[in-house]
Biopython code that builds the backbone (N, CA, C, O; Angstrom):
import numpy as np
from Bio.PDB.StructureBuilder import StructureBuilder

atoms = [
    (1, "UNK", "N", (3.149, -1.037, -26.847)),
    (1, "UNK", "CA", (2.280, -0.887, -25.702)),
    (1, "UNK", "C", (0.897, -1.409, -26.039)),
    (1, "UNK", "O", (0.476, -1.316, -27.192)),
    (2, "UNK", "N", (0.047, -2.053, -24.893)),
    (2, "UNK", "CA", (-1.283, -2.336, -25.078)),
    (2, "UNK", "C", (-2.311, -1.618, -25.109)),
    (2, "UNK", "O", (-2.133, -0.685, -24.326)),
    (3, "UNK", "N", (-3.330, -1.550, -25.616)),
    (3, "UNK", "CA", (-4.436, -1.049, -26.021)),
    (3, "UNK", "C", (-5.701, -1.370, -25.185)),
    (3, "UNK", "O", (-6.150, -2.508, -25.319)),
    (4, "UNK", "N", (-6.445, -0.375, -24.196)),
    (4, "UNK", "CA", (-7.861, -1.297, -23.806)),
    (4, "UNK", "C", (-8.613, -0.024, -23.981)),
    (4, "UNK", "O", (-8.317, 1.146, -23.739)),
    (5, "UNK", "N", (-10.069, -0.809, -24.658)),
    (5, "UNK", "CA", (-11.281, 0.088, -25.056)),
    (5, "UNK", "C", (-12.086, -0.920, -23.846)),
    (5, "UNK", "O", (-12.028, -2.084, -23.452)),
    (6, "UNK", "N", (-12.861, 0.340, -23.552)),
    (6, "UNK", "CA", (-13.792, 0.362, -21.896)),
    (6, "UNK", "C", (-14.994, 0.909, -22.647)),
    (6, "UNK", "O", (-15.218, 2.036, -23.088)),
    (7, "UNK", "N", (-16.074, -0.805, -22.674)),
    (7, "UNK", "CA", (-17.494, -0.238, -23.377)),
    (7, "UNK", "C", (-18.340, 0.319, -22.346)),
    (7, "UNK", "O", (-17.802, 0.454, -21.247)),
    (8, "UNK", "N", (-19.540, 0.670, -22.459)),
    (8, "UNK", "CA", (-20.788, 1.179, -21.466)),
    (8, "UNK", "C", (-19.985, 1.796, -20.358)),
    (8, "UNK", "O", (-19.936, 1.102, -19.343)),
    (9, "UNK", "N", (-19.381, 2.878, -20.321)),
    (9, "UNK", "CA", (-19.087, 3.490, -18.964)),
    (9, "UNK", "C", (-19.922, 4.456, -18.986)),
    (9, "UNK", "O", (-20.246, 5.293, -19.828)),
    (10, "UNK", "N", (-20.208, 4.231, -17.995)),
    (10, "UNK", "CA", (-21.222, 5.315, -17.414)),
    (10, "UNK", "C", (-20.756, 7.056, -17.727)),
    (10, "UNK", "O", (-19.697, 7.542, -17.333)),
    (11, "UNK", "N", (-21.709, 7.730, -18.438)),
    (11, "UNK", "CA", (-21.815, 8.832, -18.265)),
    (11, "UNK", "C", (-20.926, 9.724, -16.902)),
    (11, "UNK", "O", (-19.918, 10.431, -16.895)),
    (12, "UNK", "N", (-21.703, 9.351, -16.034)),
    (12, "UNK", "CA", (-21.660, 10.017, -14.574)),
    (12, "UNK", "C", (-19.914, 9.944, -14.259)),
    (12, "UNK", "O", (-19.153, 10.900, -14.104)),
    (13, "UNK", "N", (-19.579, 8.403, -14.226)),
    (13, "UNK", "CA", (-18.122, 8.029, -14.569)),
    (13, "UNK", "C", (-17.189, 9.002, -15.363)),
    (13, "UNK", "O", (-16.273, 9.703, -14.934)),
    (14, "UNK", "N", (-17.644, 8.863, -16.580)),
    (14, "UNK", "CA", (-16.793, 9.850, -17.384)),
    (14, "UNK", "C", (-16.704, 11.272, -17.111)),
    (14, "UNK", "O", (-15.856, 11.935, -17.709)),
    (15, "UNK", "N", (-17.516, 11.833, -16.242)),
    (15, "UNK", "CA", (-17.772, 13.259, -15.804)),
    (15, "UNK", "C", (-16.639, 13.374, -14.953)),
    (15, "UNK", "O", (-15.774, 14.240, -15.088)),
    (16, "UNK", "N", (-16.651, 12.363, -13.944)),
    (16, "UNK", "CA", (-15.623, 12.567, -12.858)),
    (16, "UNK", "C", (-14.917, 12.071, -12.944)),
    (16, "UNK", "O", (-14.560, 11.830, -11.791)),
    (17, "UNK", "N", (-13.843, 11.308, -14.052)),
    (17, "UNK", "CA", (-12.437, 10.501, -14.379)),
    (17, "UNK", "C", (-12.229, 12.374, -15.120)),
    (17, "UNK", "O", (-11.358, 13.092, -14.628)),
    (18, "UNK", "N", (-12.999, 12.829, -16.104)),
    (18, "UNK", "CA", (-12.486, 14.296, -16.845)),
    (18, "UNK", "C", (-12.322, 15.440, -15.682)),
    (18, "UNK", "O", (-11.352, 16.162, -15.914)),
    (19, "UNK", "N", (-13.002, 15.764, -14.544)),
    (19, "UNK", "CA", (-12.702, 16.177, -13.515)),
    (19, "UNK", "C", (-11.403, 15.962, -13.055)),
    (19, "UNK", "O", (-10.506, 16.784, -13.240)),
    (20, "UNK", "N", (-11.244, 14.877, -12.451)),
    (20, "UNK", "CA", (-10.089, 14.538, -11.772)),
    (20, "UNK", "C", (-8.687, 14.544, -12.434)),
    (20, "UNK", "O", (-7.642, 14.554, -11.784)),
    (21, "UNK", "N", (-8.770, 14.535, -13.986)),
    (21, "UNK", "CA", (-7.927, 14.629, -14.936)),
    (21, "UNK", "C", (-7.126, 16.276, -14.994)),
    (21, "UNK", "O", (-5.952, 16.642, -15.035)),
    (22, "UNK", "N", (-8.525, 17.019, -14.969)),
    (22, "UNK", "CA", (-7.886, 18.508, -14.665)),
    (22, "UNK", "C", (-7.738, 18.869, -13.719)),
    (22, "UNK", "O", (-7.611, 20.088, -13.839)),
    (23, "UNK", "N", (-7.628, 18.497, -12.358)),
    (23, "UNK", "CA", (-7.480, 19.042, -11.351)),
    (23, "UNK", "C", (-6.142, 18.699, -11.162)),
    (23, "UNK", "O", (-5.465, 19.484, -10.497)),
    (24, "UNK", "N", (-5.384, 17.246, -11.803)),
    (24, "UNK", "CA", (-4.527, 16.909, -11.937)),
    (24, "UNK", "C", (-3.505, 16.913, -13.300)),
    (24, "UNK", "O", (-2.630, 16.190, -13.778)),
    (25, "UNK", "N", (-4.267, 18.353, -13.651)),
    (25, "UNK", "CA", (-3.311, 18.670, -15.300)),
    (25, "UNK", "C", (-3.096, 17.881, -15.894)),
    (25, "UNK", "O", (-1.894, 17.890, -16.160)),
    (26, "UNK", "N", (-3.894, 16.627, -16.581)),
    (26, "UNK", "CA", (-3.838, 16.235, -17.363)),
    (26, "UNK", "C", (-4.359, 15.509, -18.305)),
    (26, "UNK", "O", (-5.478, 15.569, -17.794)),
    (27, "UNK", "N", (-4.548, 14.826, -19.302)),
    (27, "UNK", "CA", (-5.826, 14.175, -20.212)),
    (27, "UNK", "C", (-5.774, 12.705, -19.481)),
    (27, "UNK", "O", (-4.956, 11.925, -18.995)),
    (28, "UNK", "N", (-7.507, 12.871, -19.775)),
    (28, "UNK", "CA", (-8.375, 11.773, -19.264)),
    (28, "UNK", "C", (-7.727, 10.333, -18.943)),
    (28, "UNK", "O", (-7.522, 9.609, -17.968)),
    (29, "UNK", "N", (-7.470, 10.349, -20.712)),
    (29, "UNK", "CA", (-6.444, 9.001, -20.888)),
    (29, "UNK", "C", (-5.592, 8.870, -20.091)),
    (29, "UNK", "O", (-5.612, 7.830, -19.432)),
    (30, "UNK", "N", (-4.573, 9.818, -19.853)),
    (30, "UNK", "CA", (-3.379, 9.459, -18.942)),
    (30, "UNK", "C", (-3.788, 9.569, -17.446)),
    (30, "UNK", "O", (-2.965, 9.218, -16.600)),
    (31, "UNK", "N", (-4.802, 9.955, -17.130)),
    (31, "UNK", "CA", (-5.152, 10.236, -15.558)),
    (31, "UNK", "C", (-5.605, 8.459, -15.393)),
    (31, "UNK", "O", (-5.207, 7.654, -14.551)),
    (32, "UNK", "N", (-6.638, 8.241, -16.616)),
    (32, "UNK", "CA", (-6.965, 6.994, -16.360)),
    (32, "UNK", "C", (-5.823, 5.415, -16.531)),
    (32, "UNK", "O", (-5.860, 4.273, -16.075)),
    (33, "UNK", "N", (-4.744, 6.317, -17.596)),
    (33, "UNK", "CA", (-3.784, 5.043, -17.236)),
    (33, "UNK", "C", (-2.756, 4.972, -15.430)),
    (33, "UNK", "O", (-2.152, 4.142, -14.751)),
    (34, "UNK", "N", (-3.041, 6.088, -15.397)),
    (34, "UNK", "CA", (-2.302, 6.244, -13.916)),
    (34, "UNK", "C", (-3.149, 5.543, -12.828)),
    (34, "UNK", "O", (-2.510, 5.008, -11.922)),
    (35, "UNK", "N", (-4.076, 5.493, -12.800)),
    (35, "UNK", "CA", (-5.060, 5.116, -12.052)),
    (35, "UNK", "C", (-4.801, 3.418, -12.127)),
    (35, "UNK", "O", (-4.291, 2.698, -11.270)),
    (36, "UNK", "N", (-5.240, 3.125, -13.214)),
    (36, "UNK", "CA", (-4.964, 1.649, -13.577)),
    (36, "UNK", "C", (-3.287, 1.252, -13.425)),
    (36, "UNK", "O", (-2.817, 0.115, -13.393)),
    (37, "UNK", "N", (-2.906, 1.922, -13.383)),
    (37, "UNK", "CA", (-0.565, 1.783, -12.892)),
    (37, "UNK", "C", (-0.827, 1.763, -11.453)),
    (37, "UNK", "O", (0.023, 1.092, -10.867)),
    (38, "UNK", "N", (-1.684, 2.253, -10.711)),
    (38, "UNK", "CA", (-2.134, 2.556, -8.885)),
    (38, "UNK", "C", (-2.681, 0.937, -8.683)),
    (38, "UNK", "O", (-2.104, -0.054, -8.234)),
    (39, "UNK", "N", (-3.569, 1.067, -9.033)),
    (39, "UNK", "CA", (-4.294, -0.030, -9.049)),
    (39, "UNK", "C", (-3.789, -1.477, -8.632)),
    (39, "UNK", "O", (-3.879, -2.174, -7.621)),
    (40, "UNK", "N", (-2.876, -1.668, -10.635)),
    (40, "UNK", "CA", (-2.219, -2.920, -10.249)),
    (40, "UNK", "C", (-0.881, -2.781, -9.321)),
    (40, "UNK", "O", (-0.551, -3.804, -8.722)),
    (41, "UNK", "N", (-0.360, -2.020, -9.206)),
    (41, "UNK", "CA", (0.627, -1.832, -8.144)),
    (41, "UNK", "C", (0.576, -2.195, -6.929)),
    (41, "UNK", "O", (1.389, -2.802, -6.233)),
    (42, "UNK", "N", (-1.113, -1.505, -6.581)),
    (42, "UNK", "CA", (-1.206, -2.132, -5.205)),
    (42, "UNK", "C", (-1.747, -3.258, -4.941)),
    (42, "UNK", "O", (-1.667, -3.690, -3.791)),
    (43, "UNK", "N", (-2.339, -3.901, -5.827)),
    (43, "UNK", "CA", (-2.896, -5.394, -5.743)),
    (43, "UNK", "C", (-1.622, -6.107, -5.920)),
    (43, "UNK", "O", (-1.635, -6.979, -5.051)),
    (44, "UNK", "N", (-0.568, -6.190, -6.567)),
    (44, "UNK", "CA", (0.680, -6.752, -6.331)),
    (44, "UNK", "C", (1.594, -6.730, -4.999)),
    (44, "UNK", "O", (2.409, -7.562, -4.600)),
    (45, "UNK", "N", (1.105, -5.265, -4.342)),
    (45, "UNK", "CA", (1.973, -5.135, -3.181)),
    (45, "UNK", "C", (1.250, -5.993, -2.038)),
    (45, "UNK", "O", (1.793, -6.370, -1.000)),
    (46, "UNK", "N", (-0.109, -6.238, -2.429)),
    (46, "UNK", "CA", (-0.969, -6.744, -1.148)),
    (46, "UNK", "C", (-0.463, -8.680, -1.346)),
    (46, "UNK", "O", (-0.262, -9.592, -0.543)),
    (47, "UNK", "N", (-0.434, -8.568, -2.694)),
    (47, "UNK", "CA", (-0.554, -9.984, -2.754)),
    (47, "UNK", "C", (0.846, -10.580, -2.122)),
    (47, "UNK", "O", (0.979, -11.645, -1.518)),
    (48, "UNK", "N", (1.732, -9.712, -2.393)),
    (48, "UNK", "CA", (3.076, -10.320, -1.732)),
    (48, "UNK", "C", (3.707, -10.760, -0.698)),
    (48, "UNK", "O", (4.821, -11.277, -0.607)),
    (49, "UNK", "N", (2.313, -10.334, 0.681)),
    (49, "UNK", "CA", (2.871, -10.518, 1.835)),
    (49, "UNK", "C", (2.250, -9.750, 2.908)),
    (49, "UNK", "O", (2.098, -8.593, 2.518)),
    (50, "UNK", "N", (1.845, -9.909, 4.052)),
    (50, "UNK", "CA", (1.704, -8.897, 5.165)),
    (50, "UNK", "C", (2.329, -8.122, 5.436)),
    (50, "UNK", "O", (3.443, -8.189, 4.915)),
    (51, "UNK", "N", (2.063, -6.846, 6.434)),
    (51, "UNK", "CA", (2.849, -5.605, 6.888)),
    (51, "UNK", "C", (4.105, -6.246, 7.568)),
    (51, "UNK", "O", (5.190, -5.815, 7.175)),
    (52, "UNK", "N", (4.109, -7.187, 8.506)),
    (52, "UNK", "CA", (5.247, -7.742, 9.383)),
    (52, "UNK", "C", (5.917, -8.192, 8.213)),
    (52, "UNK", "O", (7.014, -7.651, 8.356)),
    (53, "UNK", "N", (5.964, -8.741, 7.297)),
    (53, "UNK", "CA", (6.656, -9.594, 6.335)),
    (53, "UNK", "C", (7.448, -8.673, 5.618)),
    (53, "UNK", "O", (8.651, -8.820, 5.399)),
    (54, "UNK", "N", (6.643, -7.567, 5.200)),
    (54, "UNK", "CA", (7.520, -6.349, 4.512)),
    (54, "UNK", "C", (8.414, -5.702, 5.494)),
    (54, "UNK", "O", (9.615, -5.615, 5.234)),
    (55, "UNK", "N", (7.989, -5.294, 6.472)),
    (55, "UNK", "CA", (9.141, -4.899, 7.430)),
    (55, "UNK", "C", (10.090, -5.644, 7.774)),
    (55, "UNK", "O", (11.099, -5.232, 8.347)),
    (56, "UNK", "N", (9.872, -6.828, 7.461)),
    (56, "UNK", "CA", (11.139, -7.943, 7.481)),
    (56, "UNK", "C", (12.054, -7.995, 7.216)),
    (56, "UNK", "O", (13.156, -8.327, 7.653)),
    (57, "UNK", "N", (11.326, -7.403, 5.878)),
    (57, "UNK", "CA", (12.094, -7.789, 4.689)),
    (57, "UNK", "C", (13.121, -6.506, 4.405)),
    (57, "UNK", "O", (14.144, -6.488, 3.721)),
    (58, "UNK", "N", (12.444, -5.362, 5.226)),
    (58, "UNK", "CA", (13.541, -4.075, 4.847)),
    (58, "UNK", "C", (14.380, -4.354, 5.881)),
    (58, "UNK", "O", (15.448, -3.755, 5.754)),
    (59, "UNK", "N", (14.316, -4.983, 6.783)),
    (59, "UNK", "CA", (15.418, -4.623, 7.771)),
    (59, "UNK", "C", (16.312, -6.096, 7.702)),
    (59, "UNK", "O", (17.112, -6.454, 8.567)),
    (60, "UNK", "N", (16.041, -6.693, 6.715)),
    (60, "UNK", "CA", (16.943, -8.466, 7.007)),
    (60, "UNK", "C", (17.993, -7.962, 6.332)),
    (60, "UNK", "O", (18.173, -7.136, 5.436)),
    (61, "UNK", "N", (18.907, -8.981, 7.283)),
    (61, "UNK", "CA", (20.520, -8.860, 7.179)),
    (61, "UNK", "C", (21.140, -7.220, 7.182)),
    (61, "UNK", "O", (21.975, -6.643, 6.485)),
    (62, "UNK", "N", (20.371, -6.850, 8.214)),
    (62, "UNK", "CA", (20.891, -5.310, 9.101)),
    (62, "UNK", "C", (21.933, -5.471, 10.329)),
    (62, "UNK", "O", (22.648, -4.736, 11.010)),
    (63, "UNK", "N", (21.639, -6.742, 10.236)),
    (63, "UNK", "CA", (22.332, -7.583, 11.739)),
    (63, "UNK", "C", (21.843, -7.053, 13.187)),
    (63, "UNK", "O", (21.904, -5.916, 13.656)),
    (64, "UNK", "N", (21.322, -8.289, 13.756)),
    (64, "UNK", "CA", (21.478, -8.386, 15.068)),
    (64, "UNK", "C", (21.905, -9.704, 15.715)),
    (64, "UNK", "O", (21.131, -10.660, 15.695)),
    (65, "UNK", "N", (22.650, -9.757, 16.069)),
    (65, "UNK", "CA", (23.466, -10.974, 15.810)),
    (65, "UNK", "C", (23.423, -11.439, 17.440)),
    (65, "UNK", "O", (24.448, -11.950, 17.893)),
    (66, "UNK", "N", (22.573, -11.315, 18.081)),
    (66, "UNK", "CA", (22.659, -11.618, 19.313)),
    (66, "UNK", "C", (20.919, -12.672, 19.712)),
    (66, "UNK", "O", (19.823, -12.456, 19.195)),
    (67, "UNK", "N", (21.228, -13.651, 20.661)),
    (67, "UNK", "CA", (19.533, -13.774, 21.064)),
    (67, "UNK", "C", (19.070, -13.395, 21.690)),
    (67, "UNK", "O", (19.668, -13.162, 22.741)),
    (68, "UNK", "N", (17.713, -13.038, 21.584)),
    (68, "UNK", "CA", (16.795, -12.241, 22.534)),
    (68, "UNK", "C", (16.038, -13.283, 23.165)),
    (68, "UNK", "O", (15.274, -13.992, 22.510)),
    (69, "UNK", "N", (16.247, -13.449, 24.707)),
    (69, "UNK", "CA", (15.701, -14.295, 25.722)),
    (69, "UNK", "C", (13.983, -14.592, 25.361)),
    (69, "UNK", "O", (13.306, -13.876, 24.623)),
    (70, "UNK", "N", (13.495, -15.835, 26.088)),
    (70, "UNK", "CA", (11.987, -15.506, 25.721)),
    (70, "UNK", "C", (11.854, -15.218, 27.180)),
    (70, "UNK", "O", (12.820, -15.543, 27.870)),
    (71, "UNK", "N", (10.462, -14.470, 27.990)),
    (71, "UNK", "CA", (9.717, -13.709, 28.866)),
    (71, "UNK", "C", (9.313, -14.642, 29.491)),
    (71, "UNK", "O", (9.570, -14.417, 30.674)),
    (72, "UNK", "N", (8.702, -15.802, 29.353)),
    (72, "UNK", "CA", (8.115, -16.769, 29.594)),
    (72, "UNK", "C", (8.455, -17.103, 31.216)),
    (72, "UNK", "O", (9.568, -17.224, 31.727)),
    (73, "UNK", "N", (7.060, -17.218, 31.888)),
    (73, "UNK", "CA", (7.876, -17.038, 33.453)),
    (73, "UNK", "C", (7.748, -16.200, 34.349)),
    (73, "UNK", "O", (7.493, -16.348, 35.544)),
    (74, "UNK", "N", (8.017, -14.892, 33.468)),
    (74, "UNK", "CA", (8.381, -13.865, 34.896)),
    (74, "UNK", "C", (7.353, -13.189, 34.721)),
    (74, "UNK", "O", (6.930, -13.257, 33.567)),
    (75, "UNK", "N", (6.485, -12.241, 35.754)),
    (75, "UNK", "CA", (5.392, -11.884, 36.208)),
    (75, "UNK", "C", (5.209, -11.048, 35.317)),
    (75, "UNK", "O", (6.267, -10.673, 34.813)),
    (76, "UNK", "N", (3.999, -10.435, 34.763)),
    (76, "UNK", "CA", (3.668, -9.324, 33.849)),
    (76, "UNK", "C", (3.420, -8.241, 35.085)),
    (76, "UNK", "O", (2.868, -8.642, 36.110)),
    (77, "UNK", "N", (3.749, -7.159, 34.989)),
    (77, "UNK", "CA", (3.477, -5.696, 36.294)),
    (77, "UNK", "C", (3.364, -4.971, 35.231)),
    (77, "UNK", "O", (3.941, -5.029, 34.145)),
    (78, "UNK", "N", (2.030, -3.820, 35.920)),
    (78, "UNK", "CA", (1.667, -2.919, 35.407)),
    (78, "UNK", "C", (2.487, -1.640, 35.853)),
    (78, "UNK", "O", (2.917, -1.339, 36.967)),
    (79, "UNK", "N", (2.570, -0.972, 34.623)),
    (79, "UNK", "CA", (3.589, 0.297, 34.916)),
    (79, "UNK", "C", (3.186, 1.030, 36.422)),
    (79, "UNK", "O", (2.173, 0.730, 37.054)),
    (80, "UNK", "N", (4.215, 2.073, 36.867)),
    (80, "UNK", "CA", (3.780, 2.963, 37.643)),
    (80, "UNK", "C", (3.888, 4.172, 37.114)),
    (80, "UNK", "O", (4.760, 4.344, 36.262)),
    (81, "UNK", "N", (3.196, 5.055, 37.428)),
    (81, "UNK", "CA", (3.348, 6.431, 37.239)),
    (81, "UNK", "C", (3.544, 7.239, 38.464)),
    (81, "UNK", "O", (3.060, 8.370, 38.410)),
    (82, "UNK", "N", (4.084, 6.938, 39.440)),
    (82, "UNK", "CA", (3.601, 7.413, 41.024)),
    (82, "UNK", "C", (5.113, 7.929, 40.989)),
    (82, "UNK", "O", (5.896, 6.994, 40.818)),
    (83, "UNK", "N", (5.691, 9.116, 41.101)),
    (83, "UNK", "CA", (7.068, 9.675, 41.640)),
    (83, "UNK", "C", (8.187, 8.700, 42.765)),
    (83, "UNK", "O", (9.248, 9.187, 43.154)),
]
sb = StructureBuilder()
sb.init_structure("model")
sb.init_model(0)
sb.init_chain("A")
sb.init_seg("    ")
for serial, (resi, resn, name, xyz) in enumerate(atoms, 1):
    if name == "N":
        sb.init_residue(resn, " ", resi, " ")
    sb.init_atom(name, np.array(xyz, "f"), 0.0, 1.0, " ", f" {name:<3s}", serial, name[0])
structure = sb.get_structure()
């Protein structure tokens, strides 16, 4: 496993990474490697694609095997709510 030393951190910093460590039962170090596992996780998830693209992607080859007409044409009407 890799090794990173983090020079000049702020005081104030280190107060509240040791905070957040016990509120979450556990040492600094590991609160702060979790943090940094969050981190790059989600900069990987962003980089991969938009929200539509991911939902795409969970539902491709679920089948719908039919075409859906295009709209194009017919009048847009606003709902009613009137009984």
């Amino acid at each position: 496993m890799a090794q990173l030393v983090v020079r000049n951190l702020e005081d104030e910093v280190k107060r509240k990474l040791q905070r957040r460590a016990r509120r979450h039962g556990r040492s600094m170090e590991e609160e702060v490697r979790d943090i940094l596992r969050n981190a790059a996780d989600k900069e990987e998830a962003a980089a991969s694609g938009n929200l539509g693209s991911k939902i795409s992607a969970l539902f491709r080859g679920l089948g719908w095997d039919k075409d859906i007409p295009e709209l194009r044409g017919h009048p847009v009407r606003p709902i009613s709510f009137e009984p």
